[in-house]
N, C-alpha and C positions, 0 to 999 in steps of 0.2 A: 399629662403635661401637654397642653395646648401650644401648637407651633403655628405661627402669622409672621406676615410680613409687617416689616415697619420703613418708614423712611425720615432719615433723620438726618438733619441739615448741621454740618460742623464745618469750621474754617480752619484750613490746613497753610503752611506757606509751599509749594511746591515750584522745586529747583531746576532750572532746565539745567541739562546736563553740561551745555557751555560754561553757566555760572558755577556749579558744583567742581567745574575745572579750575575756574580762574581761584577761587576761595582756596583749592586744594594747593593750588603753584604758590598762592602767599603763603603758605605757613613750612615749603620743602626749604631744607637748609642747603646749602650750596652743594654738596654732595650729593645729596638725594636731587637735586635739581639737575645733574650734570649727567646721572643714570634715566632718570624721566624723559629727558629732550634726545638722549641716544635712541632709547625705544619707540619713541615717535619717528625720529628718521627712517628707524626701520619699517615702520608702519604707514606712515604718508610719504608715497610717492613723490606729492607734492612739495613736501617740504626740503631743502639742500642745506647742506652748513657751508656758507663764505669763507672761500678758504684764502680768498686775497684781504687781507689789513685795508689795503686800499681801494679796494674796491668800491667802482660809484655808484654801486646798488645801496650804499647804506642811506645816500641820500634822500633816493626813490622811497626806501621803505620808511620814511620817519616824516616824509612828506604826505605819505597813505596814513599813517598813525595818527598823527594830526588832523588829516583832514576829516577820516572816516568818524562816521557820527556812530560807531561803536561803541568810540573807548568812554566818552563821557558817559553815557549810557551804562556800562563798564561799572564806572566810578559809582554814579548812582544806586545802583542797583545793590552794588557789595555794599554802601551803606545802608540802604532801606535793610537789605538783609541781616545786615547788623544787630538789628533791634530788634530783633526777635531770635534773642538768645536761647530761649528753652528746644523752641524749632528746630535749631542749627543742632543743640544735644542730639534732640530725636534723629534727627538724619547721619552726624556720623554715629550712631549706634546703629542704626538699621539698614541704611544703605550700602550700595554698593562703590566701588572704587571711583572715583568723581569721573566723568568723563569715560572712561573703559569697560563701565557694566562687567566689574569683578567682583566676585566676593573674596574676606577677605584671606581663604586659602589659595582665588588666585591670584589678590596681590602678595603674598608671601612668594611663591612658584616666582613671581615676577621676580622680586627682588633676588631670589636665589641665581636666578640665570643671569641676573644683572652683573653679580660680581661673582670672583672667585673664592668659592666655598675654603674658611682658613680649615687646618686638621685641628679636629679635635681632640682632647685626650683621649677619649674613650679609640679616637681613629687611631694615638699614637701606643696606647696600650695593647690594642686588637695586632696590631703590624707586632710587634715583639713577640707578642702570643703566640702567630701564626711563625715565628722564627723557632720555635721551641720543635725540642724531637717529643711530642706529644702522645699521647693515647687518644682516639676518638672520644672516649669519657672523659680525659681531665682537660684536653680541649674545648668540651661543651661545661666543665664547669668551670675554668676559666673566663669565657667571655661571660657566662651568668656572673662571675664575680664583677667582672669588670665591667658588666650592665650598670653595677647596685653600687660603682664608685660615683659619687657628683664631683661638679668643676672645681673643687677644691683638692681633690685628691683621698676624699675620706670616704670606706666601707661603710654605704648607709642600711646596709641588711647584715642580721646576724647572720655566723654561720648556721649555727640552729634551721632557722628561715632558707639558706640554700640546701642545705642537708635534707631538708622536709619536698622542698619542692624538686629538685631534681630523682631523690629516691636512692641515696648514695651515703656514703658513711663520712663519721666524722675527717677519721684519718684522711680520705683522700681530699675534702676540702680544705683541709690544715697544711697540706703537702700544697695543691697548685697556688695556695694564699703565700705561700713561703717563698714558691717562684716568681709570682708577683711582686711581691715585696723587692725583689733586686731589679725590679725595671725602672726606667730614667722617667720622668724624673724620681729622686729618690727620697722616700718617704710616702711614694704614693701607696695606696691600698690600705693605710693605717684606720684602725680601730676609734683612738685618740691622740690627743696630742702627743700625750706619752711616748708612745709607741712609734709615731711618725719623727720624732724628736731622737728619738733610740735607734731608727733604721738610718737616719740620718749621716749618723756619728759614726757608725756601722760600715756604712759605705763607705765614709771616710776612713776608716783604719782606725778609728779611736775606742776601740772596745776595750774596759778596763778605766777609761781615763776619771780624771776629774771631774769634769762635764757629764758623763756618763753616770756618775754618782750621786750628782747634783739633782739631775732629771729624773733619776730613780726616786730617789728618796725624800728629795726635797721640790718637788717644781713647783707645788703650791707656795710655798716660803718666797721662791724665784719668783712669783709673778707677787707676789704683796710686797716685796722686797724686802724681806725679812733677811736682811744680809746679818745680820749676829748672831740669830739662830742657827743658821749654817755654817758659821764659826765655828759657833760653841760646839753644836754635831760631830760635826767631821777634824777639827781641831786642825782646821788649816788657818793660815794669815790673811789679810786681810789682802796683800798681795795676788795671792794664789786663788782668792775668790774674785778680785775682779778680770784677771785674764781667763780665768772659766765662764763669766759673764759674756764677756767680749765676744767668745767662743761660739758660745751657744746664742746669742744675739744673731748670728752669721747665718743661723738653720732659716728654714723656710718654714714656717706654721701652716701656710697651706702653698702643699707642691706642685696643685694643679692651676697655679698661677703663673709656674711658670711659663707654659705652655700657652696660654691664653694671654699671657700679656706681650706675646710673642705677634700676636695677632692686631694688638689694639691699633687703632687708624687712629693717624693725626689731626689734630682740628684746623683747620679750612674756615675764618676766616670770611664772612660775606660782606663785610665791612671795614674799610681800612680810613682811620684819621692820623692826618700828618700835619703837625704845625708848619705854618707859614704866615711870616713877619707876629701882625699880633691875631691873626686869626687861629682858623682850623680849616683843611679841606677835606671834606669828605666824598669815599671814590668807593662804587660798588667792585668787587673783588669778582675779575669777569677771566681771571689764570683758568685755562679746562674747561671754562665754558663756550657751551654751540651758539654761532651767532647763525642764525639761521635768516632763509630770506623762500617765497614763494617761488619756486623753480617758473624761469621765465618761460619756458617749451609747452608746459601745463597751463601756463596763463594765457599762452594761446590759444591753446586745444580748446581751453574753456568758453571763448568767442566764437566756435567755430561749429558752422550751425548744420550743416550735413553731417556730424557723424550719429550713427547710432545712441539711440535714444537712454540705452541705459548707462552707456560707458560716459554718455555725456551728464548723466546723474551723479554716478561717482566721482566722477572728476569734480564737481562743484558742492558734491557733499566733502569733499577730500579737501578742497580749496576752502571752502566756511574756517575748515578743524584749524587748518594749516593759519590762516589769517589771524582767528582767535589767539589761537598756541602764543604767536608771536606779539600779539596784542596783551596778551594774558603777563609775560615776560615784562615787555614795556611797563604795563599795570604795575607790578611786583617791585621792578628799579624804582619806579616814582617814589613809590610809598614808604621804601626803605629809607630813600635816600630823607624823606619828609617827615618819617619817625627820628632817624640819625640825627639831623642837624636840629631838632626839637631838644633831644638827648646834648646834645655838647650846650647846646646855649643853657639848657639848666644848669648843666653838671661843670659849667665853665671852670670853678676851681679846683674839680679831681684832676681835669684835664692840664691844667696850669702848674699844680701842684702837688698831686699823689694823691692815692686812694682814701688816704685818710680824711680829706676835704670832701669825699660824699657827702650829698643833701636828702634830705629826705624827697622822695617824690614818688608817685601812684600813675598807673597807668592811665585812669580816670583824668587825671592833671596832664597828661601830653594829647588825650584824644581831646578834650575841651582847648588846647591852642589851637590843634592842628585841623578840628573841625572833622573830624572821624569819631567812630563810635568808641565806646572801651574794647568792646573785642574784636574787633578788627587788631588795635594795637597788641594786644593779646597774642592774636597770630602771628602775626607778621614778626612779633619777637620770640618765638616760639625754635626753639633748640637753635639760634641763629648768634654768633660770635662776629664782637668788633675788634679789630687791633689798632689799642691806643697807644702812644707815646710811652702808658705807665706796664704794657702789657695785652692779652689777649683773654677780653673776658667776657661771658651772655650778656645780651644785650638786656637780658632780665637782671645781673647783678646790679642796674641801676634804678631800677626800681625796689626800695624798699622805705619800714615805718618809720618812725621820728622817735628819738630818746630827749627828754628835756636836759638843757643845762645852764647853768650861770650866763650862756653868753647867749642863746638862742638852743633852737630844736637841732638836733645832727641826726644823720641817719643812723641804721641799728648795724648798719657793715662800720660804721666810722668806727662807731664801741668794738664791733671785732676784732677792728684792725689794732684799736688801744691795747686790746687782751690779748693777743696774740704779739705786739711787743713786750708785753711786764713779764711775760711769759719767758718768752727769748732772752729777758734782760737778769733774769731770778737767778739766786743761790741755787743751782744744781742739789746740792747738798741739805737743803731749808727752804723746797721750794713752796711759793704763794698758793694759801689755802683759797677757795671762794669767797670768804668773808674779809680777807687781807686785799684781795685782788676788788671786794668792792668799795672797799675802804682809802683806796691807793686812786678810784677811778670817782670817787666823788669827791676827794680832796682836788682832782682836776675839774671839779664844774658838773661829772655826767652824775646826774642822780638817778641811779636804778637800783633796785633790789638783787639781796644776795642771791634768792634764787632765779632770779633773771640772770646775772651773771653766770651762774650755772650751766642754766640753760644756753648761755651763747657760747662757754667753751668746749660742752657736751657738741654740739653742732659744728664747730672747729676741728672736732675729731683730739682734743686734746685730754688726757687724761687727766684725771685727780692728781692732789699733791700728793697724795701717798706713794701711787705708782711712780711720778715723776722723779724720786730722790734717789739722787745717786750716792754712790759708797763718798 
């Protein structure tokens, strides 16, 4: 195999690390934007957060914004970069953290130190373990158990499987699985449904009961809702079968929920529209966020032509970051604010009138108004929430396809919203099939196929008629 050199000329787009920052600050959601500019403070010297409201530096710095022939350049550039979307793939797959020359285990590390770590199950199951009057062995095969629980609360390894890998017998992993089984929350460590369903009932004091009968012997019937068959079984009334429904409706199907929903963070919001007279006003969502400004002591230092040569490097490599940062931010307002009010003047009658009055409309259709590329807008709505007058929702639920109807095209959220009140509206007892529910929504104008209905109430998270019927 003959090895030579070769030279081979290819065109790359390559990102300065400024622009790699400003691209990255458009797509953080207000959250993530509020942990980003904390760790900058900590990092640039140069940079201060305004802690006066009224402060007359805001003047200074939006008169620099303006003047400075950065941000148009800014502007330009994140479009030219726009347009070469496959480029942009290639770089976040292979690069590093925009601006911070991280990879991405250390921006994970970042994020970790950013906020406080919630407990996990597995931390709240280990804590009760280590409460137990233990053996050195059934404490190591305890946590192996409670290695092999996932965030739901279910035993995803046989015992078999710990029995083989620790080197230990049946019986003792059948014993510390037993003491497992009684920790909070309850139902955790279970096998199946079953059984998580059983420990349940257990904890509660219901051993023996109806419920406990039901789940034995009948849970498949329970979930198809085969309520006569379990009549006819067990020879109870029809009474006595639905306050054992009600019962067992109450359990938790997965108990390591509860523990993580304990955790869930509230959505924040980066966009708030408030009607006023017959318009809308739109206001960037700035609660918790750093209004920063270039520390004026540094802006000195920076002019100041005796000092040492290197500290006088850093300070003006320090002052660039800091400038950008804050230009980068300015960048980020504008463009939200300029997707935002592109969004209400389509959507003028969800906004007037309720969600049901969505239009059909494409991302491609707001960057051709607003004179940006498609993905840019792409980003910039990217995990990011408005709060409208009807509610608080992605700024992506406004973008969606068209369904035809008797009176014009409507978006595919309108028809959700339709199916999800015939839904609301149904015989509990006789509830609409998919072919009732599409027969119900083209007597109204929307002409779609059965299995497109389907598919929108599948997507809804909404069951079949079958499962829907009640006693």
């Amino acid at each position: 195999m003959e090895q030579r050199l070769e030279q081979k000329q290819t065109q790359r787009l390559s990102l300065s690390p400024q622009m790699q920052q400003a691209i990255y600050l458009l797509q953080l959601p207000l959250m993530e934007l509020r942990q980003f500019l904390q760790q900058q403070l900590i990092q640039n010297p140069l940079l201060e957060e305004i802690e006066d409201e009224s402060s007359s530096d805001d003047e200074e710095i939006l008169k620099e914004l303006r003047k400075d022939e950065i941000e148009p350049d800014l502007q330009e550039e994140m479009e030219r970069l726009a347009r070469f979307e496959q480029e942009w793939e290639e770089y976040f797959h292979s690069t590093t953290l925009p601006g911070q020359e991280q990879s991405d285990e250390e921006k994970e590390e970042y994020v970790k130190a950013s906020i406080t770590k919630p407990l996990s199950l597995q931390d709240h199951l280990l804590w009760q373990l280590h409460l137990m009057v233990l053996s050195p062995e059934e404490r190591k095969i305890g946590e192996t158990i409670i290695g092999n629980i996932d965030e739901d609360g279910y035993l995803q390894s046989s015992l078999g499987e710990i029995e083989s890998d620790l080197g230990v017998s049946h019986e003792k992993v059948e014993k510390v699985l037993s003491i497992i089984h009684r920790f909070a929350p309850p139902g955790v460590g279970a096998r199946s449904l079953k059984e998580c369903l059983l420990l349940q009932l257990r904890s509660l004091g219901k051993k023996g009961t109806l419920q406990e009968k039901i789940i034995e012997s009948h849970l498949e019937d329970l979930k198809r809702k085969r309520y006569k068959k379990i009549l006819r079984n067990l020879g109870i009334s029809t009474e006595e079968v639905n306050e054992a429904v009600k019962a067992i409706a109450c359990l938790e199907p997965k108990p390591g929920m509860r523990i993580s929903r304990e955790d869930a963070r509230p959505i924040v919001p980066d966009l708030i529209v408030k009607k006023v007279d017959d318009g809308y006003h739109i206001m960037i969502n700035d609660e918790g966020l750093q209004r920063l400004r270039v520390s004026p002591f540094y802006r000195q230092l920076k002019g100041d032509g005796n000092q040492d040569p290197g500290a006088r490097q850093y300070i003006l490599e320090k002052f660039r970051a800091a400038k950008w940062i804050i230009k980068s931010i300015e960048q980020r307002r504008r463009t939200l604010i300029k997707v935002a009010e592109c969004i209400v003047k389509k959507q003028k009658e969800f906004f007037d009138r309720g969600p049901k009055w969505l239009k059909p409309a494409t991302m491609r259709e707001i960057a051709t108004e607003i004179g940006m590329h498609e993905s840019t807008i792409s980003r910039v709505t990217m995990e990011k929430y408005i709060d409208t007058p009807h509610g608080i929702f992605k700024l992506r639920h406004f973008f969606s396809g068209e369904v035809a109807t008797d009176k014009g095209a409507i978006s595919s959220r309108g028809v959700k919203v339709a199916i999800q009140k015939l839904i609301a509206e149904e015989d509990k007892h006789c509830p609409l099939s998919d072919e009732e529910i599409t027969r119900k929504l083209q007597e109204r104008g929307m002409h779609i196929a059965r299995r497109t209905s389907a598919k929108y109430r599948r997507s809804l998270n909404i069951l079949p008629s079958n499962l829907r019927k009640e006693l």
